[in-house]
KOLLUMMAR-719712 format. One record per residue: residue in three letters; x, y, z of N, C-alpha, C in turn. Coordinates in steps of 0.02 Angstrom, whole numbers. Example, Ala and Ser with C-alpha at 12.3 -4.5 7.8 and 13.67 -1.06 7.14 Angstrom:
2
   residuo      nc1      nc2      nc3     cac1     cac2     cac3      cc1      cc2      cc3
       ALA      660     -284      390      615     -225      390      660     -165      390
       SER      642     -112      354      684      -53      357      645        2      394
This chain:
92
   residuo      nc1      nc2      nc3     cac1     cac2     cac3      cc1      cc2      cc3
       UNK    -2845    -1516    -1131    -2889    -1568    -1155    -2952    -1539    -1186
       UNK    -2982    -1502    -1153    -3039    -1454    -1178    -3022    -1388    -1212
       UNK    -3084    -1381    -1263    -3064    -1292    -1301    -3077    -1251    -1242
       UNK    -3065    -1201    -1252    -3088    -1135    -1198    -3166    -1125    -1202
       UNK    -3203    -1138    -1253    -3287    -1141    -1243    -3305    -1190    -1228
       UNK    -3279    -1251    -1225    -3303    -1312    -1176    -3294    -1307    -1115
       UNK    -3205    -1258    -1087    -3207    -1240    -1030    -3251    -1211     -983
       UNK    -3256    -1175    -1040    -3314    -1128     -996    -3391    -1142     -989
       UNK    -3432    -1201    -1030    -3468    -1225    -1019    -3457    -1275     -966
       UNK    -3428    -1322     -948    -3429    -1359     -896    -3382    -1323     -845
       UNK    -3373    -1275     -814    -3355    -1225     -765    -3429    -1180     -750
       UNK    -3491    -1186     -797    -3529    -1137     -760    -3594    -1137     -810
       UNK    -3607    -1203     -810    -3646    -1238     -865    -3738    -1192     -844
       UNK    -3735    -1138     -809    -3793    -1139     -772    -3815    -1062     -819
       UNK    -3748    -1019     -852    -3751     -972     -891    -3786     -991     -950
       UNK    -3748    -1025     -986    -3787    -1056    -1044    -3845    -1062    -1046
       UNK    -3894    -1090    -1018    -3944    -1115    -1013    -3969    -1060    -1000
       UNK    -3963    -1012     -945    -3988     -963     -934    -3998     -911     -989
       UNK    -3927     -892    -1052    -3926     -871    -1116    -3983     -904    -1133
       UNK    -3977     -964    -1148    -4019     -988    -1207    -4132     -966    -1205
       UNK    -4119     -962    -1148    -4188     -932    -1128    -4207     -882    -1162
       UNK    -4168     -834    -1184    -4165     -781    -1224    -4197     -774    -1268
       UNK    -4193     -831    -1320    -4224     -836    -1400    -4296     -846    -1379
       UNK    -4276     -926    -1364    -4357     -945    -1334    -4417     -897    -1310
       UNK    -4402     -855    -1254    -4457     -829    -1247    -4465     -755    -1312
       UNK    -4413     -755    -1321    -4405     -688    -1406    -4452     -725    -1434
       UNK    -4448     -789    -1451    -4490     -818    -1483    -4577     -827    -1453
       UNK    -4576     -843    -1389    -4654     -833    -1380    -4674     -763    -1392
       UNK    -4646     -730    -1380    -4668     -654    -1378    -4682     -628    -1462
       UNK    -4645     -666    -1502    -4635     -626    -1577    -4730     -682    -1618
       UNK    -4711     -720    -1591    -4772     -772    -1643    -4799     -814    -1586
       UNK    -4842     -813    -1543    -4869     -837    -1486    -4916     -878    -1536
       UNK    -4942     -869    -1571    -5028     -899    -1589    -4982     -952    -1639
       UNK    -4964     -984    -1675    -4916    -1027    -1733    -4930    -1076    -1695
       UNK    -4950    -1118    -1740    -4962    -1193    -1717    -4913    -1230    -1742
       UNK    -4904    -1312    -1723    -4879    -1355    -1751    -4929    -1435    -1733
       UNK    -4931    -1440    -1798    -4985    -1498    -1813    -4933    -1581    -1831
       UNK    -4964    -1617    -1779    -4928    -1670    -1789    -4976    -1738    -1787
       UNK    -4976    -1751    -1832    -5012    -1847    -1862    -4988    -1872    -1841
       UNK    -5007    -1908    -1806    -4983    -1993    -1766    -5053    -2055    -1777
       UNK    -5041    -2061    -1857    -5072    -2143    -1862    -5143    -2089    -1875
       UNK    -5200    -2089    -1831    -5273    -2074    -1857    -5283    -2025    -1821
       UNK    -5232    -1983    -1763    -5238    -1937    -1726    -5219    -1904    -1731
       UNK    -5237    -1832    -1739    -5220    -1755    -1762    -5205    -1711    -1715
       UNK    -5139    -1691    -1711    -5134    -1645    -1615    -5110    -1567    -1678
       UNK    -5150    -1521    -1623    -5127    -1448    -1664    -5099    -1420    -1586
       UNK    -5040    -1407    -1581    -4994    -1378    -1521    -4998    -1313    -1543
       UNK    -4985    -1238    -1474    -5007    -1208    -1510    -4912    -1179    -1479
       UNK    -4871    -1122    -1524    -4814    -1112    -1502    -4804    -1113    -1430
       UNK    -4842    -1080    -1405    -4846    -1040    -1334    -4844    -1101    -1289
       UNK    -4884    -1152    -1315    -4869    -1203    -1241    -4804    -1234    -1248
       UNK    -4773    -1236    -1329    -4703    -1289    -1333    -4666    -1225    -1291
       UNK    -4666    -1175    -1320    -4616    -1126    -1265    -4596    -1113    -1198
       UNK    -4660    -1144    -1173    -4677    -1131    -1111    -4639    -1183    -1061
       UNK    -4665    -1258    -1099    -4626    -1291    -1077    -4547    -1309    -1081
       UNK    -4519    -1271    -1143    -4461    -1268    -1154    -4441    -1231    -1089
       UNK    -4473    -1162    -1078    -4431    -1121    -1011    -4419    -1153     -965
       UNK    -4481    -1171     -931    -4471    -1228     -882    -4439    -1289     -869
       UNK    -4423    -1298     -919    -4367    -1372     -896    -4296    -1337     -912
       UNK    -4280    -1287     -963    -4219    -1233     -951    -4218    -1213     -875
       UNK    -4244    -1185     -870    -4274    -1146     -799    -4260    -1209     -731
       UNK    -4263    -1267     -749    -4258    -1325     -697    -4195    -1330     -704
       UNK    -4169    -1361     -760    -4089    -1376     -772    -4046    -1310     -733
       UNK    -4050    -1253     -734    -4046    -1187     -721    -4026    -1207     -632
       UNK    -4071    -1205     -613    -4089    -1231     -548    -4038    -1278     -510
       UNK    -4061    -1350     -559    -4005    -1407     -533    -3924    -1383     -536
       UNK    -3897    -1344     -606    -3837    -1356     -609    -3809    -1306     -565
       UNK    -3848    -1247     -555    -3839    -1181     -480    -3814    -1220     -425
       UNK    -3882    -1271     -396    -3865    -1288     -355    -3808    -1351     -332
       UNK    -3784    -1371     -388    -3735    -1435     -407    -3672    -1397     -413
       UNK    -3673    -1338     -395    -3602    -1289     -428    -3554    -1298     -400
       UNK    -3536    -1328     -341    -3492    -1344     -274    -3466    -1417     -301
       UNK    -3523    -1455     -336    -3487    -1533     -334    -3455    -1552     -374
       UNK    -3420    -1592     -384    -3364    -1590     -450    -3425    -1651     -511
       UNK    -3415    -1625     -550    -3480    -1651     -602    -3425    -1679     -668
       UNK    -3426    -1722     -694    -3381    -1753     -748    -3381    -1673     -806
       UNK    -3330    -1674     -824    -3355    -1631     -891    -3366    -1628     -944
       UNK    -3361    -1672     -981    -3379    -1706    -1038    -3459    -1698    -1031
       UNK    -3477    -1745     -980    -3559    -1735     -980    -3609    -1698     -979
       UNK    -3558    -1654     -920    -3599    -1576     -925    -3611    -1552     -991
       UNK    -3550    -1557    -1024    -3542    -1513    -1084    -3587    -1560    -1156
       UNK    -3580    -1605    -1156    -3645    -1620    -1189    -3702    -1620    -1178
       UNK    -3722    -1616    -1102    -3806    -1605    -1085    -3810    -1554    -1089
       UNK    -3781    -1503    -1083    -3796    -1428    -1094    -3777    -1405    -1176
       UNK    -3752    -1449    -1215    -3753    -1434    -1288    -3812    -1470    -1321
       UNK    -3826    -1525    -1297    -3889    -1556    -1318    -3950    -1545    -1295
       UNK    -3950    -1510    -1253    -3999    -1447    -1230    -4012    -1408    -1265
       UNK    -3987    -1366    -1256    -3997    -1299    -1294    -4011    -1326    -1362
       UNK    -3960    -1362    -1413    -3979    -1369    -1475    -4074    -1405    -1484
       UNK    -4079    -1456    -1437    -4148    -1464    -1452    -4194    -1417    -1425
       UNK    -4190    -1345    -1367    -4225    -1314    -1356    -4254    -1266    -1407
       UNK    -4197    -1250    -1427    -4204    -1184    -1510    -4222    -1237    -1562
């Protein structure tokens, strides 16, 4: 029913995530100071990379956590495998 890389994401969905950490912090480390400036209506926010990164690890870093410790329970796989693809794609 599943490819062999879906298999293996919902068999151990806790790797992935753990990979994907990889870039991210490559990325704080390579351009820390890069902002991103975002308008909303009359308000001007300047983010600076380092905090979006930061918080990217950390909720990787949580998911990380939950699906470790969820590794025993039988978890649908379909779902896994899209929360951990729709993860990662919006983390990078």
């Amino acid at each position: 029913m599943f490819s062999p890389a879906t298999s293996v994401i919902a068999a151990a969905p806790y790797w992935i995530l753990w990979a994907s950490l990889c870039p991210v912090l490559l990325l704080r480390l390579l351009r820390p100071t890069t902002t991103l400036d975002i308008h909303l209506k009359d308000t001007y926010y300047v983010v600076t990379r380092g905090y979006l990164t930061g918080v990217s690890t950390w909720t990787l870093l949580g998911q990380v956590f939950l699906y470790y410790l969820l590794r025993e329970l039988p978890l649908t796989d379909w779902m896994t495998v899209l929360h951990v693809c729709s993860t990662v794609a919006l983390t990078l």
